[in-house]
C-alpha positions in Angstrom: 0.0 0.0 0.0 2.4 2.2 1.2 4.6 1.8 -2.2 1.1 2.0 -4.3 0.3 5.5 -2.5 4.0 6.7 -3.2 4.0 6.1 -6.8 0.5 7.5 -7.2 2.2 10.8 -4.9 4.5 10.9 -7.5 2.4 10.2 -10.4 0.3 13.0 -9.6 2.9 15.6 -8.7 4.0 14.7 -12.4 1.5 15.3 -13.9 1.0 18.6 -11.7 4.2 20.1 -13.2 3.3 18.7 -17.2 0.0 20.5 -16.8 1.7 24.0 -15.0 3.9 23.8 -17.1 1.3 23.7 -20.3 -0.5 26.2 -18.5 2.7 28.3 -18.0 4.0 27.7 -21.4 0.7 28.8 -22.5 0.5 32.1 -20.9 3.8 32.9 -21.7 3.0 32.2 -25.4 -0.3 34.4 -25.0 1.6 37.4 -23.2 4.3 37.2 -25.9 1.2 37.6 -28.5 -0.4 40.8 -26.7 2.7 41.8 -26.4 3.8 41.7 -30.1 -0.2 42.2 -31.3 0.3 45.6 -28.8 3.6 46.7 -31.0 2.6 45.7 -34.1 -0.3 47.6 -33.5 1.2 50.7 -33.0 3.7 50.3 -35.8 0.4 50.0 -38.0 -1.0 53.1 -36.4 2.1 55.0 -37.1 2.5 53.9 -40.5 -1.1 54.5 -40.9 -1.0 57.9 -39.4 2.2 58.8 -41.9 0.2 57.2 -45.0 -2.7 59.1 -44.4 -0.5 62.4 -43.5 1.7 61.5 -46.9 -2.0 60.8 -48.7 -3.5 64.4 -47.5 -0.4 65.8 -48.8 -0.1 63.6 -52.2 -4.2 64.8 -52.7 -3.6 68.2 -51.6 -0.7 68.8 -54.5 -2.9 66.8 -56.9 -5.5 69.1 -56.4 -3.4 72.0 -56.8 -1.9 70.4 -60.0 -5.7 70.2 -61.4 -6.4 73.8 -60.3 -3.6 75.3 -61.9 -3.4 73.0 -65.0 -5.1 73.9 -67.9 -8.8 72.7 -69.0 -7.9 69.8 -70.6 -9.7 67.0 -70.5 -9.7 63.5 -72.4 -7.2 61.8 -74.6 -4.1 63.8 -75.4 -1.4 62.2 -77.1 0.8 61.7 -80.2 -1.8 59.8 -81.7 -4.8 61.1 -81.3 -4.5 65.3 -80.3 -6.9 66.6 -77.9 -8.4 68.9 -80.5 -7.9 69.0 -84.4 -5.0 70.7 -85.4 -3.2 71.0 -89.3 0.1 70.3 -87.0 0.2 66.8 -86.6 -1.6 63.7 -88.0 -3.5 63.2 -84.0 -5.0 66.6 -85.0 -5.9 65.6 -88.7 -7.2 62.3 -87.1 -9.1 64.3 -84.4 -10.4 66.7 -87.3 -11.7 63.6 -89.3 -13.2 61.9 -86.1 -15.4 65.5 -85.3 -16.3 65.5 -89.1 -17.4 61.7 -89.0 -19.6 62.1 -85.7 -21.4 65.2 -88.1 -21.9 63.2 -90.9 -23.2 60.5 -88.4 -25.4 62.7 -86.5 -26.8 64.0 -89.6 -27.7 60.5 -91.5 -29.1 59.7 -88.0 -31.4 62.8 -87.9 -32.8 62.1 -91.4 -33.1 58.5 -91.4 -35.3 59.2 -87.4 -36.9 62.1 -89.1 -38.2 60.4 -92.1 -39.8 57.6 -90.0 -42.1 60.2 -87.7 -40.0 60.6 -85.2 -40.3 64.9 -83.0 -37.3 66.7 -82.7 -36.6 65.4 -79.3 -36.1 61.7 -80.8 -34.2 62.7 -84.0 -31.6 64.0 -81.6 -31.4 60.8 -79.6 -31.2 59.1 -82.8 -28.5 60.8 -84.0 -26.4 60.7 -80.5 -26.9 56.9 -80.6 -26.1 56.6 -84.2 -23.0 59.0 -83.9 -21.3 57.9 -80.4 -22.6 54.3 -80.0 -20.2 52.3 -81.6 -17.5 53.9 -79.4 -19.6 53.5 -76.7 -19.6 49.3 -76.8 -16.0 49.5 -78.1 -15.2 51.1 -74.5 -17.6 49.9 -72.4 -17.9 46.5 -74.1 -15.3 45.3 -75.3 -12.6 47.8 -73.2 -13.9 47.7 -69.8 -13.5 51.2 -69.3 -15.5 54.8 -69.8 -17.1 55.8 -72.4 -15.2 58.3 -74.2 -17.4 60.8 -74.3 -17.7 61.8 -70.6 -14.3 62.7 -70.2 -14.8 64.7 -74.1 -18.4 65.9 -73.9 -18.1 68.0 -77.1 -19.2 64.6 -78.7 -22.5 64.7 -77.2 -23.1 68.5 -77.7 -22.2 67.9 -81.6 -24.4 65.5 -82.0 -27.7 66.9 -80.3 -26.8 70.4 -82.1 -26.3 68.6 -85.4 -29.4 65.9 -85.2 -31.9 69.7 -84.2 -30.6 71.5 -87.1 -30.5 68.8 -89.3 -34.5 68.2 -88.4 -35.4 71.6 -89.3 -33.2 72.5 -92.3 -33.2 69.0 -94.0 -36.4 69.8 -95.8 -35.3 72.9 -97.1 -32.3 70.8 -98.7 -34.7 68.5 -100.6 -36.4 71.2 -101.9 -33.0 72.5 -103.0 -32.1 69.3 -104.5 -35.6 68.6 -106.0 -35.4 72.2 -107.7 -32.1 71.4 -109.0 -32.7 67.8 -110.1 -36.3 68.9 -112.5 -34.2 71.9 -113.8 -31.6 69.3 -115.4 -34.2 67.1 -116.4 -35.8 70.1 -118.5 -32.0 71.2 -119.7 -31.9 67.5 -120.8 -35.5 67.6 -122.9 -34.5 70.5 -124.5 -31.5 69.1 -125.7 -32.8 66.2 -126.9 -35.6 67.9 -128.6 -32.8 70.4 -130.0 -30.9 66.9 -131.4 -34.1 65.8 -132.6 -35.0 69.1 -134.8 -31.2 68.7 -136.5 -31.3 65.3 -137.5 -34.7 66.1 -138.6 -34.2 69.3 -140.8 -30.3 68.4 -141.8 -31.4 70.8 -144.8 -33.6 72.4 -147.1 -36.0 69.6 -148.4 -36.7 69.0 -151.9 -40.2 67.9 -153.5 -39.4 64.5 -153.5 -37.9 64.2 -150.2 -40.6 65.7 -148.7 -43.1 63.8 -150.6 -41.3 60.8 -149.2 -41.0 62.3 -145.7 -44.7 62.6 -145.5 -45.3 59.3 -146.8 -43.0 58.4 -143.7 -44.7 59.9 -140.7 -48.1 58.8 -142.1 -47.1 55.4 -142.3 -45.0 55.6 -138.5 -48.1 57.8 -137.0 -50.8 54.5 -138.6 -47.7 51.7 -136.9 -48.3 53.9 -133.6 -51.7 54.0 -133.1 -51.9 50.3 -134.0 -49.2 49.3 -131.4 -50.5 49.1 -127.8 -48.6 51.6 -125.5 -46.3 50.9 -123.6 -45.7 51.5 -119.8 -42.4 54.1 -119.6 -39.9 52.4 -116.9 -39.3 54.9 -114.4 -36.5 57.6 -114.0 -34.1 56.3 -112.0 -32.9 58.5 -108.8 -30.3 61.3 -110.0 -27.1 61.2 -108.4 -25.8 64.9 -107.6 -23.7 67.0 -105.9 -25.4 66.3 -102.6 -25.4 62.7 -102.1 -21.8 62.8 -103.1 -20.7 65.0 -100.8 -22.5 63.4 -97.9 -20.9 60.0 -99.0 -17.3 61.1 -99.2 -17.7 62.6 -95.3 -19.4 59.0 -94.2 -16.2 57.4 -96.1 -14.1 59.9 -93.9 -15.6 59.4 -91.1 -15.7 55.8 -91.1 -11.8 55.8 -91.8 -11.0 57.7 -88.6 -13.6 55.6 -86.8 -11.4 52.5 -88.0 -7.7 54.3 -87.3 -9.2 55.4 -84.1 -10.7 51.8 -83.1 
């Protein structure tokens, strides 16, 4: 008994100290973590405090760069110039982009304006048809901004373009009608003029007009027994005006393409 109780004495007092000592080891471990969590958390708090002290001073001269720069906003570089210039080709491409959104705007306007469409929707019309393919090129297919609201003068070019177009477009038509039936008449009367020479080539004899009578009575008789004929239509004139407005949707669709 006695030997049983002094190894059990012994046992126990063993595994007293393994557990203290756990416990010990465990607290010290725990103290040494407060202790470094407590210094670590002011070396965060100091580097914190100078990041956000560097920050305010970084934002403050970043404001004061914006304020004193100039107004300048959107894409400025060698290839593409901020506004069109004769100076460099990024001007001449910028100048050929402005003239393409026009053009686009104003094919827009006409195209929402001959379907019924008010002012109010020939204008959105010609916005979407002028800046939309940019707009899924950037915000598709870029992931970024549209380009337009960092250079707004896009939108303003096309709204101003697609309400004049809407209100002066009819007076154009007009214009080109006017010129189109005062070529047409030019034309008759030259043809009539062609038709009177080969006709009276000279002075006619007796016998030639004898014959030339016999002629037209027999023609005039053919005519009248023939069944008339349905004239095809004129076909659509091609003037000055649908020329011009396709050589500035050729141009603009080039810069579109160099810009893209």
């Amino acid at each position: 008994w006695f030997q049983r109780k002094r190894q059990a004495a012994v046992t126990f007092s063993t595994v007293k100290g393994t557990i203290m000592s756990v416990f010990l080891g465990v607290g010290r471990q725990r103290s040494l973590w407060k202790l470094r969590r407590s210094s670590s958390m002011v070396a965060f708090q100091s580097r914190a405090s100078a990041s956000v002290t560097n920050t305010t001073t970084n934002d403050a001269a970043a404001v004061t760069a914006c304020l004193n720069a100039p107004r300048i906003r959107g894409r400025n570089d060698d290839a593409l110039a901020r506004y069109p210039t004769l100076h460099s080709p990024g001007g001449l491409l910028r100048a050929m982009d402005y003239l393409g959104t026009v053009t686009f705007a104003l094919t827009g306007s006409v195209t929402a304006a001959q379907s019924g469409l008010d002012v109010f929707g020939a204008s959105i019309v010609a916005m979407i048809t002028a800046v939309g393919g940019g707009t899924i090129r950037d915000a598709v297919l870029l992931t970024k901004a549209p380009f337009w609201t960092s250079e707004t003068e896009y939108i303003w070019m096309t709204i101003v373009t697609g309400c004049v177009t809407f209100f002066t477009w009819p007076h154009v038509l007009e214009w080109q009608q006017k010129r189109q039936e005062e070529r047409r008449r030019e034309q008759q009367q030259q043809q009539q003029q062609r038709r009177s020479d080969r006709g009276n080539p000279s002075l006619p004899t007796p016998a030639t007009t004898t014959a030339t009578t016999t002629t037209t009575l027999a023609t005039s008789t053919r005519r009248q027994e023939e069944p008339e004929t349905m004239e095809p239509p004129e076909p659509k004139s091609y003037d000055e005006l649908d020329a011009t407005l396709d050589t500035l949707d050729a141009i603009g669709l080039s810069a579109f393409a160099i810009i893209g």
